[in-house]
N, C-alpha and C positions, 0 to 999 in steps of 0.2 A: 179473645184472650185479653186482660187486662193490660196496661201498659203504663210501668210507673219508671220513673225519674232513676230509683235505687237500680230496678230491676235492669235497669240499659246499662248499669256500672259492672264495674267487675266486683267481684265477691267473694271471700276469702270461707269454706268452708272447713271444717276441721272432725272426723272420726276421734274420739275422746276413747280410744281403746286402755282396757284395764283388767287383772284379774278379779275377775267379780267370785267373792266368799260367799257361800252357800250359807243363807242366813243368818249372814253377819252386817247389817244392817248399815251399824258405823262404822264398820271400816271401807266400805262400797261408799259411804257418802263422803265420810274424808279424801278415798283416790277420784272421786268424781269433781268435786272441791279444786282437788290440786289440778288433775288434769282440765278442767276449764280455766280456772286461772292461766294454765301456761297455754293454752288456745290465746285468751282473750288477749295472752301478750302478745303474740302475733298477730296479731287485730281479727282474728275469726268473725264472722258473722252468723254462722250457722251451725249447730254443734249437733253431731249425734252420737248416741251412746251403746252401747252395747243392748241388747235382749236381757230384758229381767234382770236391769244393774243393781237394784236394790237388793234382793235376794238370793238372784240365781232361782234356777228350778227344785222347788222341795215337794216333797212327799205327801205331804199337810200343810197348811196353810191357817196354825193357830190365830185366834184374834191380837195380841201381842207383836205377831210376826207384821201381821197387815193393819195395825196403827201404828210400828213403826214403819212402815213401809208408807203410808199417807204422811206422815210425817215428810219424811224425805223429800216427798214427790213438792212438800210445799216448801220446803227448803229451795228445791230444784226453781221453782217456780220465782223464788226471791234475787236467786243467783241469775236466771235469765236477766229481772229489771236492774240489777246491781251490774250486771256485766255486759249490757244492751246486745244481748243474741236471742236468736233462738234456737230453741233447744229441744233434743227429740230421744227419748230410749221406754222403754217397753218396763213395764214394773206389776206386780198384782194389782187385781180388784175387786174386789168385794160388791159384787151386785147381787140382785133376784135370785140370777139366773146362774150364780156361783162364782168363781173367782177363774176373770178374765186375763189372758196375757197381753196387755193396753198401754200402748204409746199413745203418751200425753206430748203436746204439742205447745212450747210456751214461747213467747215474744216479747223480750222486754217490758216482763211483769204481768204479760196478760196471756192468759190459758185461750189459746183458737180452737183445741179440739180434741177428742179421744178416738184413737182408732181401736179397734178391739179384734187381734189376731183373726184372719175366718181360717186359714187350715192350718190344724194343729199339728205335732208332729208327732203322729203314731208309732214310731219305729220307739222313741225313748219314753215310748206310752203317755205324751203329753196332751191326748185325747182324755183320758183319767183321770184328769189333777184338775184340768180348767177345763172351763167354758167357751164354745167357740162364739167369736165375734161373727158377725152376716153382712157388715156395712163398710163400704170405701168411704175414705179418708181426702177431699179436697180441699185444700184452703187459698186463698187468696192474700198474699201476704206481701209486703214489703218487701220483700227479694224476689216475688216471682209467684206462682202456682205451685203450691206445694202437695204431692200424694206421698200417704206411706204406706211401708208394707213392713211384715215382722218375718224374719229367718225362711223359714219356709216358703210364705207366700213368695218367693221372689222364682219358685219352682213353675208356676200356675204361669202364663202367662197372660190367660185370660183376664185375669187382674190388672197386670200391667197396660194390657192393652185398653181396656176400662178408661182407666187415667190419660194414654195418650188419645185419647178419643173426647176428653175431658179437658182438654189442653194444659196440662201438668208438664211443667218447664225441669223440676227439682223431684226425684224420687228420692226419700229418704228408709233407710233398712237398719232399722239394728238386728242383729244376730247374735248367738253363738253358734257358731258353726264348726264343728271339727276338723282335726287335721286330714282326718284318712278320707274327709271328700272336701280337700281345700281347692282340688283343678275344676270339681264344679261350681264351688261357691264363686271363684274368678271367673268363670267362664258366663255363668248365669247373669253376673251381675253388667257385664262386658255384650251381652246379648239382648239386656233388657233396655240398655242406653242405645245402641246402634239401631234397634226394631224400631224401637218408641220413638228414636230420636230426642232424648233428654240426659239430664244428669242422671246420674246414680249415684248416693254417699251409701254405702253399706259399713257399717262400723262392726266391727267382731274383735271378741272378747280375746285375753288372752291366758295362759293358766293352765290346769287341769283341774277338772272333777270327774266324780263316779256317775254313771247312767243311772238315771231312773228307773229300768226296764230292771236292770242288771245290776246290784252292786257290787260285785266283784267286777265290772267292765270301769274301767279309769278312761277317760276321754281327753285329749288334750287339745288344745284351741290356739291355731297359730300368730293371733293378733293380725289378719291380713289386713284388715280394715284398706278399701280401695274407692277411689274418688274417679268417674270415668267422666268422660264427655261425650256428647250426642256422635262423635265419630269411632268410639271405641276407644279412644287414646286413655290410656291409666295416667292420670295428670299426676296422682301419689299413691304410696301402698304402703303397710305398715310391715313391718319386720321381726316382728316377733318382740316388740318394745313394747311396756307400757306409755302412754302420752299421747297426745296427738299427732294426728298424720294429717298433715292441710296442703290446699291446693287454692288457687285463682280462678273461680268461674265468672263467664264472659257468656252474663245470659241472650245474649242475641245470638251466641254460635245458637242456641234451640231455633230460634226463628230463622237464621241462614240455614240452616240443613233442612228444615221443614219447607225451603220453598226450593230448593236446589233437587233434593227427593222429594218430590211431595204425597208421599206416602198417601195421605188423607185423601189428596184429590182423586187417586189412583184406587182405590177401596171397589173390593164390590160386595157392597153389603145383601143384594139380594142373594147371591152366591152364598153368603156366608149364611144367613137366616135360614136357607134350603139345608146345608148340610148340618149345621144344626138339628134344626129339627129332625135330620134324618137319622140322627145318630143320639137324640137325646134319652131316648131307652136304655139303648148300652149305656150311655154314660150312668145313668141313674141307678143302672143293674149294679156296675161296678164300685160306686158309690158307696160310702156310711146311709147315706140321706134316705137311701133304698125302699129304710121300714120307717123313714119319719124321723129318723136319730142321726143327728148332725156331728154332735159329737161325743 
């Protein structure tokens, strides 16, 4: 694992939670704007933003919609160098292979990376709309090792596990998550820090909109946004505000818990690759992937 000078300081990171307007482009970039500026006043270093802040989830995804929507994302990108963070939230994308739900990853002006959602989330039918991603997300960066994940993936664990097998110090999550499964969205993200022994910023939106599946279903989103550390401790959690919710990370607690548990050392991976294989039928049966269709 890499070890830099920043990464041994403490670190101020900040959830930028906001109600994100379903296809309202600028008014998402305007409260995005405001709420990093009021991060950056309290000296954030790390920002993450909500799932699909730019848009929200729509139905269609005209071309207007998603060149303002790259627009943004290069705005986002100007505000990282202008405001020396980095910055993390989930927006369309227009590829090949159709339009993905993709956290971009920016550092004080320079773009590290695109993660591109892998499970999507079927219940609000958002297997239909986008394309699923297939590839983890690791970066090597000036605060530390950073993986992401988007709303859902933080269900998978297998994912997670990935990353802390990849020495990933910093999990980053935007979401929108709703309120009638907000004890999970706490609990998961309180489970992924303690297993893995890392950070987790999960940032979730705040507001109400209509499901996708359902438009008569209204969905509302409790701004939880929660900052953990490698021991479970919720260091902050958002309240149902717009604005930032920040915390002080002390990236060495990653490496004192990693040697104190040393989970790693303790692994049995032959064990694991047995019931793997033993079970990777079922899984595949159960699976989308089944007949070749991922998403």
């Amino acid at each position: 694992m890499p070890q830099t000078n920043e990464a041994d300081c403490q670190v101020i990171a900040a959830c930028v939670q906001f109600d994100v307007r379903r296809g309202d482009v600028e008014a998402n970039m305007t409260a995005v704007e405001q709420g990093l500026e009021d991060a950056a006043g309290r000296g954030a270093r790390i920002c993450v933003l909500p799932e699909m802040w730019s848009t929200s989830f729509l139905p269609r995804f005209p071309a207007p919609v998603l060149q303002a929507a790259a627009a943004a994302e290069s705005k986002l990108l100007e505000l990282s160098r202008r405001l020396g963070m980095m910055i993390v939230g989930s927006s369309p994308e227009a590829t090949a292979d159709g339009v993905h739900n993709s956290a971009r990853v920016y550092d004080r002006g320079t773009a590290l990376g695109v993660y591109r959602k892998i499970h999507l989330f079927s219940p609000n039918a958002e297997h239909k709309h986008h394309a699923s991603g297939g590839v983890p997300l690791v970066i090597d960066s000036e605060v530390g090792r950073i993986g992401v994940m988007i709303c859902y993936d933080v269900r998978f664990p297998e994912l997670a596990r990935y990353y802390f097998r990849k020495g990933v110090e910093i999990l980053l999550v935007p979401a929108q998550w709703p309120e009638v499964r907000s004890q999970h969205w706490r609990t998961l993200l309180r489970a992924r820090a303690i297993e893995n022994e890392m950070f987790v910023i999960g940032c979730n939106r705040t507001g109400q909109e209509g499901s996708l599946k359902n438009a008569d279903e209204l969905l509302t989103f409790p701004g939880d946004g929660r900052i953990v550390d490698p021991t479970g401790e919720i260091l902050a959690s958002g309240t149902g505000e717009p604005g930032p919710v920040t915390a002080q990370l002390e990236l060495r607690t990653v490496r004192t818990m990693r040697r104190i548990l040393p989970v790693s050392r303790d692994q049995r991976p032959s064990v694991y690759r047995r019931l793997l294989d033993d079970s990777w039928e079922d899984m595949r049966g159960a699976s989308r992937e089944r007949s070749g269709h991922d998403g």
